[in-house]
C-alpha positions in Angstrom: 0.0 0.0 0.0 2.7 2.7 0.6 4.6 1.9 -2.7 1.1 2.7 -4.3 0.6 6.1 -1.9 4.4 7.3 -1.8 5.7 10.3 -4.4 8.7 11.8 -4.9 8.6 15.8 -6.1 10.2 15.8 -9.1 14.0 18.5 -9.1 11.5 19.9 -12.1 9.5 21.4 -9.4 12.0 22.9 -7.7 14.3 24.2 -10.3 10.9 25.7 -12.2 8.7 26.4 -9.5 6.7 29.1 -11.6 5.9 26.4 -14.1 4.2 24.3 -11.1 1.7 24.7 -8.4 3.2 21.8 -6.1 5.7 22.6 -3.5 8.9 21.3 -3.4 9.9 19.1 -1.0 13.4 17.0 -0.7 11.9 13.4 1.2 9.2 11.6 -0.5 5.4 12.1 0.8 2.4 10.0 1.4 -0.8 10.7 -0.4 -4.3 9.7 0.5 -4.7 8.2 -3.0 -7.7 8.7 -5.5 -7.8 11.8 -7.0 -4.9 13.5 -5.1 -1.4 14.0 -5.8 -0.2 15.7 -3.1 -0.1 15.0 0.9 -2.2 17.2 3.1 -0.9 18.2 6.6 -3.4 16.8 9.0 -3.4 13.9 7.5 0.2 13.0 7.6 -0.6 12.3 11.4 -2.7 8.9 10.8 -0.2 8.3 7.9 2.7 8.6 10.3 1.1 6.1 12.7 0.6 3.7 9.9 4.3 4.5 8.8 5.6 3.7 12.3 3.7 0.8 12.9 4.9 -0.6 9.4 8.2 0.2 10.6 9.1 2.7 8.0 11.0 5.1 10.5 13.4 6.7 7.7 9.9 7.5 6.0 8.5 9.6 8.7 11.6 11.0 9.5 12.0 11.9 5.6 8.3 13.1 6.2 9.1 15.3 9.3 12.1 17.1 7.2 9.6 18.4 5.3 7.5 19.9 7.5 10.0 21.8 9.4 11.0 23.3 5.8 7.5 24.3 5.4 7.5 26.5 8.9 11.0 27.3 7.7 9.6 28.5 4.5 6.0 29.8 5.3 5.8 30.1 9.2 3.4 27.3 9.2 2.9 23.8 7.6 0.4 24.7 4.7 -2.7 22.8 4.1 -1.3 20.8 1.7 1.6 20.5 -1.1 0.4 22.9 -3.3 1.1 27.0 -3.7 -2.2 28.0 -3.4 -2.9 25.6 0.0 0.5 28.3 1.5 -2.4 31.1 3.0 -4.1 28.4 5.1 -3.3 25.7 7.9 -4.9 22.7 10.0 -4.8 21.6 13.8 -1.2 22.2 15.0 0.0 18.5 14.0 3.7 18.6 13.5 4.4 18.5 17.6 2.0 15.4 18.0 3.8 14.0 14.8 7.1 14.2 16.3 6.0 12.7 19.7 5.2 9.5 17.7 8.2 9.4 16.0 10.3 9.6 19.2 7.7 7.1 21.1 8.2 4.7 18.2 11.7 5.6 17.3 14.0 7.4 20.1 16.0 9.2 17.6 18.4 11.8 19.6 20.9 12.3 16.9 17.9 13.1 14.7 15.9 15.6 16.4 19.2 17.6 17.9 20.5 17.4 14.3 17.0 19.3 13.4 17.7 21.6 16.4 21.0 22.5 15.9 20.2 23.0 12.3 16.9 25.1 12.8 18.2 27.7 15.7 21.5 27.0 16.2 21.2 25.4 19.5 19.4 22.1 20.9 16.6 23.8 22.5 15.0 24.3 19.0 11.5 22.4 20.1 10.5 25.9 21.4 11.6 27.5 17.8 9.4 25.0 16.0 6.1 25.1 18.9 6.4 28.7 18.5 6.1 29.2 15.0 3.0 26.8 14.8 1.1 28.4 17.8 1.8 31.9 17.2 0.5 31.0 13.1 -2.8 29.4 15.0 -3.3 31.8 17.6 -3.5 35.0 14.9 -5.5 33.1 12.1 -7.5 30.7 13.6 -9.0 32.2 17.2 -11.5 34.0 17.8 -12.2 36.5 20.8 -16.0 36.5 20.9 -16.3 38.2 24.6 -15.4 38.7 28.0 -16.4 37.6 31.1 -15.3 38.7 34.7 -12.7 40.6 33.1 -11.3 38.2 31.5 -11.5 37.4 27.0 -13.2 34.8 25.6 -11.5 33.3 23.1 -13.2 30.6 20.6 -10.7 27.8 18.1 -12.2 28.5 14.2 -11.3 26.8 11.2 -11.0 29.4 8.9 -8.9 30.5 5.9 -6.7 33.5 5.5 -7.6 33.6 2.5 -10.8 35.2 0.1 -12.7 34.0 -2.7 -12.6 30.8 -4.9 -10.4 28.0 -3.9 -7.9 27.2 -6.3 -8.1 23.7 -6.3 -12.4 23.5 -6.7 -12.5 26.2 -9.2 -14.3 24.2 -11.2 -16.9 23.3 -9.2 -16.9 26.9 -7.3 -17.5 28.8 -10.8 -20.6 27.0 -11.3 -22.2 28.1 -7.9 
C-alpha cells in the first residue's frame, strides 16, 4: 500500500517552480490516493502512525524534514503541497507528529540534528512550537467576549484567504 501512496517531487519542481503549483519538497510524501497528488498536513498524522507501525521510520523522519522546511519557508505547515494551499493551515499536527516518532523511534541524533540546524542550539523544540502556535493563535481564534474581566477566546477553522479555492474552481465557478 505505501509503494502505491508514496511520491517523490520531481528537481523539475523545484528548479521551475513558476511552471508548477506543487511545493517542493526533498523526502518523499504519502498521499491519501484517489484523485490527489499531493499530501495534506493533518493527514500525515494517521499516515505517520501507519508509517511507524509498518516500521518505516526513515519515511516519517524523511516526512518530518519536510514539514519543518514548510514552517522554515512559510511560518506554518500549509494545508497541503500545493502553492495555493500556502495562505491556510490545520490543527497544529507537527508536535504530535514528532511525539510518535520519538515514542516509536528514540532518535536523539535526529531531532538535535534538526535543532542545531533550525536555531542553532538544541533547545529548537520551542523555535518549532512557536512558529505553529503563534501561526494558530493569529488566524484561527477567535475572541468573541469577556467575562469577569477576562476574553473569551473561541478555536475556528477558517482560511486566510478570500474568494474561490484554487483547487475547486471548477466546481466553485458553477455556484
Amino acid at each position: 500500500m505505501w509503494k502505491q501512496l508514496g511520491r517523490k517531487i520531481s528537481t523539475t519542481v523545484k528548479d521551475n517552480p513558476e511552471k508548477h503549483s506543487q511545493i517542493y519538497v526533498p523526502n518523499p510524501v504519502i498521499v491519501p490516493g484517489g484523485r490527489f497528488r499531493e499530501f495534506y498536513y493533518w493527514d500525515s498524522y494517521w499516515t505517520i502512525e501507519g508509517l511507524l507501525l509498518s516500521g518505516m521510520n526513515h519515511t516519517v523522519k524523511g516526512m518530518l524534514e519536510n514539514f519543518l522546511m514548510m514552517v522554515k519557508t512559510y511560518g506554518m505547515v500549509p494545508n497541503g503541497g500545493r502553492i495555493y494551499y500556502t495562505r491556510r493551515s490545520q490543527p497544529p499536527y507537527l508536535i504530535p507528529m514528532f511525539k510518535l516518532y520519538m515514542d516509536h523511534h528514540f532518535d536523539q541524533d535526529f531531532l538535535r540534528s534538526v535543532c542545531e540546524r533550525e536555531s542553532g542550539c538544541v533547545s529548537c523544540s520551542a523555535v518549532i512550537v512557536n512558529a505553529c502556535i503563534v501561526h494558530h493563535w493569529r488566524n484561527y481564534f477567535l475572541q468573541v467576549g469577556a467575562v469577569h474581566g477576562g476574553h473569551i477566546t473561541w478555536p475556528v477553522n477558517q482560511e486566510c484567504t478570500v474568494g474561490k479555492r484554487y483547487e475547486m474552481i471548477r466546481k466553485e465557478i458553477v455556484m
